[in-house]
N, C-alpha and C positions, 0 to 999 in steps of 0.2 A: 144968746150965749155962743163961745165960739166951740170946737167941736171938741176939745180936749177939756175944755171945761164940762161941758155937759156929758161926757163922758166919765168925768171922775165922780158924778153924782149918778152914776146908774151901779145897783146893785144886782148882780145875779147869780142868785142863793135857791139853793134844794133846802126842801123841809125832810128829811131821814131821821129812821128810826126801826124801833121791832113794834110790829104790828099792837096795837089798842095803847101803845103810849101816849096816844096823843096828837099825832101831826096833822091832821085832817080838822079837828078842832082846833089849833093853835092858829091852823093858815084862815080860820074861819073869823078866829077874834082879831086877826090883823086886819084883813079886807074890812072890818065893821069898825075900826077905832081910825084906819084910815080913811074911814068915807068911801067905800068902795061899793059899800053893800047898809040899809036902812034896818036891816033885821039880819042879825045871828039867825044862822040854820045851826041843826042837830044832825048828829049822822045817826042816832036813835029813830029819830024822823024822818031819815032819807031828803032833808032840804036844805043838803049844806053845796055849795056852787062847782066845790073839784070834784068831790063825789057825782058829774053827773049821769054815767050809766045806769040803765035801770037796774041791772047786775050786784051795782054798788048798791046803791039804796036800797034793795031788797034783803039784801045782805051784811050791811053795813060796814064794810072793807071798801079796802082803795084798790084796783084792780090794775087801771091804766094810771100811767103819768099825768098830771094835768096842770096848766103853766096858767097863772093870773098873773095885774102887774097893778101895782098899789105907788100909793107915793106918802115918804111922811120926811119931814123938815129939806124940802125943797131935794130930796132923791128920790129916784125914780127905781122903786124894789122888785123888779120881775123874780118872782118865786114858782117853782116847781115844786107840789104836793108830789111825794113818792106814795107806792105803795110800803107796804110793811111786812106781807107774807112773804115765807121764803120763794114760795109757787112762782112770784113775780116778781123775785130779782134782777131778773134782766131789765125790768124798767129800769130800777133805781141806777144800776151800771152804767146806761145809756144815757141816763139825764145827769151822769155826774161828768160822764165824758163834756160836758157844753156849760158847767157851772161854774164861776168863777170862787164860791163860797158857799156852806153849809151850815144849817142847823140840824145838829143831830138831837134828837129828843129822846128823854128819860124818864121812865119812872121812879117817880121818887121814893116806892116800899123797895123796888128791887131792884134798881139800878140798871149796871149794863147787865142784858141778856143775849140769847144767843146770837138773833140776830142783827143787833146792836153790832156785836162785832163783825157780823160779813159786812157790813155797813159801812162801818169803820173804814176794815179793811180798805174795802173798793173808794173813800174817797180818801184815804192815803194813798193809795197806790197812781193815782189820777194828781196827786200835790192838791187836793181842795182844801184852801185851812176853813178849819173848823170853829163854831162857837157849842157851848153845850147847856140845852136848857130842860133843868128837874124840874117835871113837870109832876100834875098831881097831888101837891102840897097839901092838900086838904082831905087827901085820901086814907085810911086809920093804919097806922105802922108807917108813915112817911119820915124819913129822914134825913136831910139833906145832906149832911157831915160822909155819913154811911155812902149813898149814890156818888156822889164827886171820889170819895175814896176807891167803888168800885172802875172808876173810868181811870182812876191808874194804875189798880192794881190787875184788872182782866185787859186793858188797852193799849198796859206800857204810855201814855199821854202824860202829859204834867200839865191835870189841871188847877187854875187858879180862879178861885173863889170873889167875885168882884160882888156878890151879896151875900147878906146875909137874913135868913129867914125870922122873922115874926110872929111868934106861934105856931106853932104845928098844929097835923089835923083838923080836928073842926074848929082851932082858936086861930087857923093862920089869915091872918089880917094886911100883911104886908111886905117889906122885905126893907134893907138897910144898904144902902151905897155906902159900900167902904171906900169908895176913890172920894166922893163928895163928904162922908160920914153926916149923914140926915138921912130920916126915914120916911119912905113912901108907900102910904096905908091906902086903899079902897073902902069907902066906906059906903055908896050906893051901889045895888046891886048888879048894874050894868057897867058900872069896872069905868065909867067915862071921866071919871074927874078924880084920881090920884092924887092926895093929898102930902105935902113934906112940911114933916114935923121934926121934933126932936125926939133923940133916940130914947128909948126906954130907959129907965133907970136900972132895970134889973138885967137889961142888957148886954149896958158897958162895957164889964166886963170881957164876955165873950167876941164882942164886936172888939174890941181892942185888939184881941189878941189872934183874929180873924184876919183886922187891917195890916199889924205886923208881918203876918207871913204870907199874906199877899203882895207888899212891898216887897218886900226879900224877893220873892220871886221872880218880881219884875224889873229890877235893877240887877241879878245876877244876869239877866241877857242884855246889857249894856255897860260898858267900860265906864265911860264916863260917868252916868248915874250910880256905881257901884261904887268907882271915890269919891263921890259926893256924898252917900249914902254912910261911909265909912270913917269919913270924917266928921258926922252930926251935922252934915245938912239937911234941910227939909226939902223936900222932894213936893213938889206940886203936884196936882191933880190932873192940871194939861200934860205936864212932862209925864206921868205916869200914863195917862191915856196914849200919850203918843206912843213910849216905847212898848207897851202894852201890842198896839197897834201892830206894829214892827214885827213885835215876837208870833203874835197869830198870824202875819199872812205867812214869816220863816219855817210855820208849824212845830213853833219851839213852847209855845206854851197855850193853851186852849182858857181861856175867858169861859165862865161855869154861872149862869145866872138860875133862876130860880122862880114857883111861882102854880098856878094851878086855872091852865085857860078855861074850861068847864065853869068854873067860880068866876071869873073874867079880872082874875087878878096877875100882875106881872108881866102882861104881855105890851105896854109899851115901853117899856124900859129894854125889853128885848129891841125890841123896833131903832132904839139909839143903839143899841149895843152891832147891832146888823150895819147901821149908816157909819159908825166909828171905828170899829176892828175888821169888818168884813172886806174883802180887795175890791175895787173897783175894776171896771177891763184894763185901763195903764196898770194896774197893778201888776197882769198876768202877764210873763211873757208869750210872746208866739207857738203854736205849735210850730212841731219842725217835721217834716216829714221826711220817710227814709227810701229808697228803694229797695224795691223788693227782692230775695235771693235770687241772683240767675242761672240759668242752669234745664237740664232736663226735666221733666216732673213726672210724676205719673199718679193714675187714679186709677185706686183700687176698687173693683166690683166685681159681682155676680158674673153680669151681662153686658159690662160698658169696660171699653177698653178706650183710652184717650191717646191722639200722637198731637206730637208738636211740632210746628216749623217756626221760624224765625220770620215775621213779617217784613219786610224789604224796608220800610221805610220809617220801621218802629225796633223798639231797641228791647221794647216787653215780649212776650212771649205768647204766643194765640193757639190755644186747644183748639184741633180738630176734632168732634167726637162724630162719632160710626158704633154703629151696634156691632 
């Protein structure tokens, strides 16, 4: 492959979130459905692969950043497990500085929490577009309508719902492609062979009406698809993925999928949803870097007092320091 080709097949994505949502096991059932790893670890167990400090596994939290690199349908996914306490924010800020895309994880009883939004925050503030996956699905008081609702109503985001869920709690079984409309159930319990079916009958309904205002959404961030849209055309599921696509690296609309990794349901349909809406490196532009204010400085202390000279053949500026 030549080098802009294989670069438009590398994905690299942070896993974020608020601590026990979830992200340490999600990156755990990706590495295992990718081939990466022959046995799921537990962070229960302390034998999950980014958890490797002893610190963590004694503990069961993500402390340090830790970078794995997976591959599924001919892309190559370098993923960054964050931590999740506030304690260790400064990782997550750091690893977002060098991301090109994100998965922020959710719980599915409570949605966004607090530190969901410093999360947020910092991988807006950085332009990382986002995907958003509710996770936990099979947890008791989950509700997925609820959790997507709180990511725009605490995040300011306009998320768009691209599944829809199949039972709750302990009946959740699957999840429904509204761009494809067919349903993809788990029915052994290592989650490896996802099955597509047809939709439920008692479904329909709400899946209808689920696929509507996901379309609207995605055709009000494009001219063209919006008079097509307006005139009773049918909008495909390529062209919808595409402009979809479009709208998440702009950070105009955030893709909301669904699902419960512990259960080992949902998480490869995350895995296309990463290779199809998430940026590639052509996607990102360049950093651009600035020079730095010029001028006098001084440092404040106790005991340290700093002078400066102008070095002869440099334009920056070089502290002397003397006690």
């Amino acid at each position: 492959m030549d080098e802009a080709h294989s670069l438009e097949r590398i994905r690299n994505i942070g896993i974020i979130a608020h601590i026990d949502a979830g992200k340490t096991t999600t990156t755990e059932r990706v590495l295992f459905y990718t081939g990466r790893t022959y046995k799921m670890g537990t962070v229960d167990e302390g034998t999950t692969v980014t958890d490797w400090m002893v610190q963590e596994r004694e503990r069961g939290i993500t402390i340090t950043a830790a970078a794995v690199t997976c591959y599924w349908r001919d892309h190559q996914i370098n993923i960054v497990d964050t931590p999740g306490h506030i304690d260790f924010t400064a990782e997550v800020q750091r690893s977002l500085r060098v991301l090109d895309g994100g998965v922020v994880v959710f719980d599915a009883v409570v949605g966004v929490e607090p530190q969901s939004e410093t999360v947020w925050r910092q991988a807006r503030s950085f332009g990382v577009p986002l995907l958003a996956y509710i996770n936990k699905m099979d947890k008791l008081g989950a509700d997925f309508a609820h959790a997507t609702e709180t990511i725009h109503q605490r995040l300011g985001a306009n998320p768009v719902m691209v599944q829809w869920p199949i039972g709750r709690e302990a009946t959740f079984r699957g999840v429904v492609d509204l761009l494809e409309m067919h349903a993809i159930v788990w029915v052994d319990d290592l989650g490896r062979l996802p099955q597509i079916e047809p939709i439920p009958p008692d479904l329909l309904d709400e899946v209808q009406a689920a696929r509507e205002k996901m379309v609207e959404q995605i055709v009000e961030t494009d001219d063209e698809l919006t008079t097509r849209y307006l005139e009773g055309e049918e909008i495909t599921a390529a062209e919808l993925r595409r402009a979809l696509r479009t709208a998440t690296l702009q950070g105009a609309l955030t893709p909301v999928l669904c699902g419960s990794a512990l259960r080992n349901k949902g998480v490869q349909p995350l895995l296309d949803a990463i290779v199809d809406y998430l940026p590639s490196p052509l996607d990102i532009p360049p950093w651009r870097g600035r020079i730095p204010t010029r001028g006098r400085k001084r440092c404040a202390g106790p005991t340290w007092r700093s002078r400066w000279r102008r070095w002869p053949s440099r334009s920056r500026l070089i502290p002397l320091w003397s006690a």
